[in-house]
C-alpha positions in Angstrom: -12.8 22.8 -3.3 -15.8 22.4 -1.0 -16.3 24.3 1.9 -14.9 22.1 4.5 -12.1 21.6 2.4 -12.0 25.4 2.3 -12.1 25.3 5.8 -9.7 23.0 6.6 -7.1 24.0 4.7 -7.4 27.8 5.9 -6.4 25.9 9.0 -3.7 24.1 8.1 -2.5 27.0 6.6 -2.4 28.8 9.9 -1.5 26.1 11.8 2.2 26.1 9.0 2.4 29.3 9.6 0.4 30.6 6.3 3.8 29.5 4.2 3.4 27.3 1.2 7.6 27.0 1.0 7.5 24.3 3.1 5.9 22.2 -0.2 2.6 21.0 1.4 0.7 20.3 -1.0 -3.3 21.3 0.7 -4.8 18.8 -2.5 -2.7 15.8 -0.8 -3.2 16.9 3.0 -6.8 17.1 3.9 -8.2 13.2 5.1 -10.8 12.0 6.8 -11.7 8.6 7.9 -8.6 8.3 10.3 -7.6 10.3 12.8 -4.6 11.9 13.0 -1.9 9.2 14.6 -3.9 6.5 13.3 -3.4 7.5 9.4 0.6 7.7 10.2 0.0 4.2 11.3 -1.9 3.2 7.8 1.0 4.4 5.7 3.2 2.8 7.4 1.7 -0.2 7.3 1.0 0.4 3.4 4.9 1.3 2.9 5.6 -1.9 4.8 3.6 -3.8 2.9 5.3 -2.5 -0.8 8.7 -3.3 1.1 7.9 -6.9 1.9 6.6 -7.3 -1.8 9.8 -5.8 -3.7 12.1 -8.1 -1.4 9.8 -11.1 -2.0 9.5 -10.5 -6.1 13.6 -9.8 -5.1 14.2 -13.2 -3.7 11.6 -15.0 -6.3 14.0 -13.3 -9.2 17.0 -15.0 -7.5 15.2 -18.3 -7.6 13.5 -18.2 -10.3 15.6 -20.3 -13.2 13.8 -19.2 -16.4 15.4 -15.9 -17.6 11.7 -14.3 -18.5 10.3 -15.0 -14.7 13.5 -13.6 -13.7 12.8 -10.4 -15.4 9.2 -9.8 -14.8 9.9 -10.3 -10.8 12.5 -8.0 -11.1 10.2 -5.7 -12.7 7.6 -6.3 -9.9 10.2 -5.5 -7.4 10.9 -1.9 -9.2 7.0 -1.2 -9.2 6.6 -2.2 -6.1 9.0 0.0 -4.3 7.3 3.0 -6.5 4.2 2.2 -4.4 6.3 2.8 -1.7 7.4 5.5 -2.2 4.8 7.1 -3.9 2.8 6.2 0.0 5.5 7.8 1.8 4.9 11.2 -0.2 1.1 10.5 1.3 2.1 9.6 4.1 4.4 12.8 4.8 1.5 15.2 3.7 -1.1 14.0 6.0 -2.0 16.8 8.9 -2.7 15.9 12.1 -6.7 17.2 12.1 -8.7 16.6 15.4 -11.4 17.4 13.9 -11.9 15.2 11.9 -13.0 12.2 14.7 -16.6 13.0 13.7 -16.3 12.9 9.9 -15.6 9.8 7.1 -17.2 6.4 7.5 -16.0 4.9 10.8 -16.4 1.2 9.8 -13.4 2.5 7.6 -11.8 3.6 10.5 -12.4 0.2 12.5 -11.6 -1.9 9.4 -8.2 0.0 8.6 -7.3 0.2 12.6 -7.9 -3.7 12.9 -5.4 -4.7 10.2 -2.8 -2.3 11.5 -3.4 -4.0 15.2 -3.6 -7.3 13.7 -0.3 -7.1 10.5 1.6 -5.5 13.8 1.2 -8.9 15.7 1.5 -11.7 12.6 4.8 -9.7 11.2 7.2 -11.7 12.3 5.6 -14.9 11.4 4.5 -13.6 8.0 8.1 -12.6 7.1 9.1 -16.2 8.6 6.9 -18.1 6.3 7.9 -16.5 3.3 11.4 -16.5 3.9 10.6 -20.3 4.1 8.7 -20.2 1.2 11.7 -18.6 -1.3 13.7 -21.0 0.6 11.7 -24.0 -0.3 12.0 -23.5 -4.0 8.0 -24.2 -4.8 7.7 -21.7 -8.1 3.8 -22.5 -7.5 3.5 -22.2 -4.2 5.5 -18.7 -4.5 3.3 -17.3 -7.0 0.3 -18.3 -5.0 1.8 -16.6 -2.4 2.5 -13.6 -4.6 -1.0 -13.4 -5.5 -2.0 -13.8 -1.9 -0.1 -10.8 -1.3 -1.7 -8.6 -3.9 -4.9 -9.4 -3.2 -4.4 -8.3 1.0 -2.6 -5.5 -0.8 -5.6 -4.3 -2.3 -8.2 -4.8 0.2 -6.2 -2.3 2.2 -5.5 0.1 0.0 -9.3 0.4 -1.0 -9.9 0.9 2.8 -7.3 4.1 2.5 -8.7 4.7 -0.9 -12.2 5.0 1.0 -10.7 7.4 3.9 -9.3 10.0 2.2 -11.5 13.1 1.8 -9.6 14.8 -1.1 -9.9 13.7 -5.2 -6.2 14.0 -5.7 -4.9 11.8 -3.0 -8.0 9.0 -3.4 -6.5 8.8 -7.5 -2.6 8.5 -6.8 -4.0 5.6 -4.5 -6.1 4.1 -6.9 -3.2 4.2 -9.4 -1.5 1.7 -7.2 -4.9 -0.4 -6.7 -5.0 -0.6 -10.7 -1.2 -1.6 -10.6 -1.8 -4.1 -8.0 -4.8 -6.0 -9.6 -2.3 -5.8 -12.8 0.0 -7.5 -10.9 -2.0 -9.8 -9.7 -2.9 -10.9 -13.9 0.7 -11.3 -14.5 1.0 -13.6 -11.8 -1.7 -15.9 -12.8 -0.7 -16.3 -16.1 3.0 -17.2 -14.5 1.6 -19.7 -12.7 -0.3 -20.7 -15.3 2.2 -21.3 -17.9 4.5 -23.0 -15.3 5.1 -26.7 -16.7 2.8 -29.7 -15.6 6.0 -31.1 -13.8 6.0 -28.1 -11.7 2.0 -29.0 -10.0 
């Protein structure tokens, strides 16, 4: 741990009170990059994002007629909500730290505070479309959807990726990075093995 960290985390540890029962993990804890309020704002706009995935590989399952699609959406779906969940474990650990307003790179900062401003504002419209779009019964234009989805998926989780300070945290995010781009694989060949009728 390098001294900062050091630092830091004799902080935190005074700021809880010195006791490690409350299962703060100090590894997960210490970011940079965002300040306080505005990292509680990133995961939730990370957990969000896994929640609209697993109910849009949920809905694609319930359309989807061939039995294999069914099952690999249905799969997606169960990965997806393990994202969630594993940025809601992040999300809990991270410490409101003042200091850390002159630390990390702040076009990070801007680039991860613009999408939350921005995702807040297009919700509604977002979750509109692709109820419309499960509705529609397109398999293509669902899986370019899908793909869509990882790929926004990604770009934002290599802006947390890029924020946080501590080796631990940055790999269970890049875990879910790798999982994504896998994701994003499957996908393709789905929409590539879809029958000429269906183009």
């Amino acid at each position: 741990m390098g001294e900062r960290d050091g630092r830091l985390g004799g902080r935190l540890g005074g700021r809880l009170g010195g006791s490690s029962g409350r299962g703060i993990d100090e590894r997960m804890s210490v970011l940079s990059g965002i300040d306080a309020v505005r990292t509680a704002e990133v995961f939730n706009l990370a957990m969000a994002m896994e929640h609209e995935a697993g109910s849009f590989y949920d809905a694609a399952a319930g359309m989807a007629q061939d039995k294999e699609m069914r099952d690999i959406f249905r799969k997606l779906a169960i990965m997806e909500e393990a994202h969630r969940q594993r940025f809601e474990s992040l999300g809990m650990e991270a410490l409101r730290i003042s200091e850390d307003s002159d630390s990390g790179d702040h076009s990070v900062n801007a680039f991860l505070r613009s999408l939350v401003w921005s995702r807040s504002r297009g919700e509604n419209a977002s979750r509109s479309s692709a109820e419309e779009l499960i509705n529609s019964g397109n398999m293509v234009k669902v899986l370019q959807r899908a793909i869509e989805n990882e790929k926004e998926a990604i770009l934002v989780y290599l802006g947390i990726s890029g924020s946080l300070v501590n080796q631990s945290a940055r790999e269970a995010v890049d875990v879910v990075i790798t999982e994504e781009m896998s994701h994003i694989v499957i996908l393709s060949d789905m929409l590539a093995a879809l029958p000429v009728t269906f183009r």
